[in-house]
N, C-alpha and C positions, 0 to 999 in steps of 0.2 A: 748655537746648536752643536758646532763641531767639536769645543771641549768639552762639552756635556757626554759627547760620543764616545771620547777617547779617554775619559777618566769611567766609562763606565768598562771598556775594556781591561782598563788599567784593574780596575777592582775585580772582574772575572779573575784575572792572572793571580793576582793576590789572595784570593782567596784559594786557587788551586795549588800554588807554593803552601800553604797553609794544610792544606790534606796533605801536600807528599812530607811536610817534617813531620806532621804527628806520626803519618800510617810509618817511616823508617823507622820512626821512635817505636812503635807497636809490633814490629816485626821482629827485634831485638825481645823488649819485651816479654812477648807471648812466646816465641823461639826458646828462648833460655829459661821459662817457668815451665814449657810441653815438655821439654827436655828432661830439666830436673824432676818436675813434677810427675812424670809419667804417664802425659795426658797426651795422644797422639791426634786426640780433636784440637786442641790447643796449637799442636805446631800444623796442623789443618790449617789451624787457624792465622797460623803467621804466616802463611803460603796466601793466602787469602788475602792478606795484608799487602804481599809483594807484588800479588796484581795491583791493588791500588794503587800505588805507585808508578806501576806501568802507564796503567791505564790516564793519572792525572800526568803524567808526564807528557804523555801522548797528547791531551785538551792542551797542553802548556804551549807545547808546540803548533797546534792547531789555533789557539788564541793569536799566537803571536803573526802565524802566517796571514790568518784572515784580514789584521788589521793593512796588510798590505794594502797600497792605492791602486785604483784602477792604470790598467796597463794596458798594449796595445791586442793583443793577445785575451787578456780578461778585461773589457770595455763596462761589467759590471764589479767588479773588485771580486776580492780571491774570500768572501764572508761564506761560502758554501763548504768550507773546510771545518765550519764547526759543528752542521750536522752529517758529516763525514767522520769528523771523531766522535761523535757520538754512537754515531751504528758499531762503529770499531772498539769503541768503549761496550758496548751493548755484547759483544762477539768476545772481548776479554771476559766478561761475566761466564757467560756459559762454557769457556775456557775454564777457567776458574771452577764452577760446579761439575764439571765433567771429571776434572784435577781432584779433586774432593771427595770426591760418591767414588771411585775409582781405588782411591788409597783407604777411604772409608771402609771397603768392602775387602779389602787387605790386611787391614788392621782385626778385622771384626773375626778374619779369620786366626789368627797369630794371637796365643796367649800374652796376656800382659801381666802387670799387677794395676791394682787400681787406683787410680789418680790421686798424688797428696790433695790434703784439703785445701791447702793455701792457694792452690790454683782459683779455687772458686774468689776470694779474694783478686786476684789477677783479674778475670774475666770480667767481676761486675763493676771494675773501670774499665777495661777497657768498653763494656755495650757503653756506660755512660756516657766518655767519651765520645765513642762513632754517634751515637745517637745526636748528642749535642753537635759535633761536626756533621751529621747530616740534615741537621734539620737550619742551620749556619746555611750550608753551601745550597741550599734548597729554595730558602729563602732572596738569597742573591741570583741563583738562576731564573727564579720567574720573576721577577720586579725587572730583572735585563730580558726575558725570555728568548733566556740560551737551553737550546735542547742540549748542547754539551755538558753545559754547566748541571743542569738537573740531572743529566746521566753519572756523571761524579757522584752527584750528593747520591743517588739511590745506588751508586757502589761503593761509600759509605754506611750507607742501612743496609745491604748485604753480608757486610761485616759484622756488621754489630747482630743479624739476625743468626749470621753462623757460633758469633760467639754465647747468645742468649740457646742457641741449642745445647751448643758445650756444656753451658752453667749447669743447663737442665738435667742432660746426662749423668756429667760428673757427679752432680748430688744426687741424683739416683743408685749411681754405683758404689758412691758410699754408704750411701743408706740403706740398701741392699745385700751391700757385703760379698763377698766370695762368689762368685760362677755369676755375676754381674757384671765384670771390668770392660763389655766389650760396648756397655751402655753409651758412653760416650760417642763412642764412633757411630753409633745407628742414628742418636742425634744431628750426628752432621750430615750424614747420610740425607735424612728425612732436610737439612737445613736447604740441601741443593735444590727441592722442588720451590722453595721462595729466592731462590739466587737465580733459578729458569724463570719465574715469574717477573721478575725485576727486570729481566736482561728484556725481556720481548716487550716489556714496558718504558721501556728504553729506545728499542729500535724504532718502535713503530712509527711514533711521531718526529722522529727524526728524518726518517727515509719519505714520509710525509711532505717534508720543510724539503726536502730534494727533488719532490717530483712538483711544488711550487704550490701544494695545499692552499687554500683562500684561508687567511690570519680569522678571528674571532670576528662573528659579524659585528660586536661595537665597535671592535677598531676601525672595520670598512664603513660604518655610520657614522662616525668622529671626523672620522677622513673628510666624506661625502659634507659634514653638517659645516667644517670649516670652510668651504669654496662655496657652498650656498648662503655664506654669509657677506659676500662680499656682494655689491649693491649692484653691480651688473650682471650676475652671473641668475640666469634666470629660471636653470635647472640644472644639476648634476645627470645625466643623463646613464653612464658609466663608471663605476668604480671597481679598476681590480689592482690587489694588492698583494705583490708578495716578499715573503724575507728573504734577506740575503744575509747572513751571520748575526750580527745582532741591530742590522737595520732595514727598513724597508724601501722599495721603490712603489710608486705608482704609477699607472695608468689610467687616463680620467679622460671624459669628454663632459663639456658643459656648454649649456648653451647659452646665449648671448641675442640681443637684437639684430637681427639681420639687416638693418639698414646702416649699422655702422660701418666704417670704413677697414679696409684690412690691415691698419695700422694701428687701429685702435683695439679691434679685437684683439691681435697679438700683445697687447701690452695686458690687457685684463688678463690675457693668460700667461704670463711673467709675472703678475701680480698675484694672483692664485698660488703660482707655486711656491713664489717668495713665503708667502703666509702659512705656506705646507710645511717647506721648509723651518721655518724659524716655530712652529707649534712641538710640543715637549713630547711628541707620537714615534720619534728616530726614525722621521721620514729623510734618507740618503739622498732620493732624488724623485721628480715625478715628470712626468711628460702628460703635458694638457692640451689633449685637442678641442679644438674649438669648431660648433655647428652654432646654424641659424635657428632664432626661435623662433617654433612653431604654434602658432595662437590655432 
């Protein structure tokens, strides 16, 4: 079970390395076509970008700390640092759309000319990109169910929702012509009410997974159905379960015949946990108390 564990952190890390070379690549980019182009949603947009980098820099570093081992100090391991970057990842977002709607409403006031067309070109790689990159990193973070990781991926979709505003804009402003150019930037403007959206979609179930939230009740019936399988164990009585980064502990009481001896009860429950243990659910550890059964 334990390299199952640590190739599953391995691949979180790898895939957040994987957002921060694109989102650099993209900040260049969309930075030097807003420029040239005279798209001030566009270099919006490359700002946008360089939060993502922050922000996956920040998970990188949070990945890498949580895999830390229990210590004397943290007797449950340091796995709570990933929906701690999450919230913080969650708080770069609305950083980020406050940065946005801010200079949006700056620009909107400031005559421009209006945006080359090639930009639109630019843009509709880059939504492809983020999109494919978040629906990538999205997919890795629930099959691990890292709230970190999913707060990545949906600041990924942030991006590509600011840049699918741009697209919109810009081709309006061209299309429109003259006493139009400031069309772009009201798109990005209007972009920041889905980049608030995201971010509190972000926080919520992370700060959730902090305050020790009960996981999905099949997980706590998967749990419970494995220790009721074992041929002495004559009820689950209690099942709580919580995550700790990308693994869980339990807490369980089951109950056993009361006439056995208390040498023997303890070993059904080493045996329980063994079987807890080594099942494919990234059960970290469980503690199983043990009652008499009551006919």
């Amino acid at each position: 079970m334990e390299p199952l564990k640590r190739s599953s952190s391995a691949e979180a890390i790898r895939t957040t390395q994987l957002g921060i070379i694109i989102s650099i690549v993209l900040i260049f980019v969309k930075g030097i076509s807003g420029h040239l182009g005279q798209s001030y949603a566009l270099i919006a947009d490359a700002t946008e970008s360089g939060a993502d980098v922050i922000s996956s820099g920040l998970l990188w570093i949070a990945l890498k700390y949580a895999q830390r081992p229990p210590d004397k100090g943290h007797p449950y391991g340091h796995g709570k640092a990933e929906p701690v970057a999450a919230i913080l990842i969650g708080f770069f977002l609305l950083a980020a759309a406050g940065w946005i709607a801010y200079h949006s409403v700056e620009f909107i006031r400031t005559p421009h000319h209006i945006p080359k067309k090639y930009t639109l070109i630019v843009l509709g790689i880059v939504v492809l990109t983020k999109e494919f990159l978040f629906r990538y990193v999205y997919s890795i973070g629930k099959r691990l169910g890292s709230q970190a990781v999913i707060a990545d991926a949906y600041h990924h979709r942030s991006d590509a929702i600011t840049s699918i505003a741009a697209f919109i804009g810009i081709s309006l402003a061209i299309f429109l012509g003259k006493g139009y150019e400031g069309l772009d930037d009201w798109a990005a403007l209007i972009a920041c009410l889905f980049i608030i959206y995201n971010a509190f979609k972000i926080i919520r179930p992370a700060f959730e997974e902090i305050m020790d939230k009960a996981p999905a009740d099949e997980l706590v019936s998967a749990i419970s159905h494995i220790a009721s399988l074992h041929i002495e164990v004559k009820r689950v009585e209690k099942c709580f379960v919580r995550k700790m980064g990308l693994d869980y502990y339990v807490d369980m009481h089951i109950e056993v015949d009361g006439n056995i001896n208390v040498f023997h009860a303890h070993s059904v429950a080493h045996q329980v946990k063994d079987e807890l243990l080594a099942s494919d659910l990234y059960i970290k550890d469980a503690l199983i108390h043990v009652e008499p059964y009551d006919l």
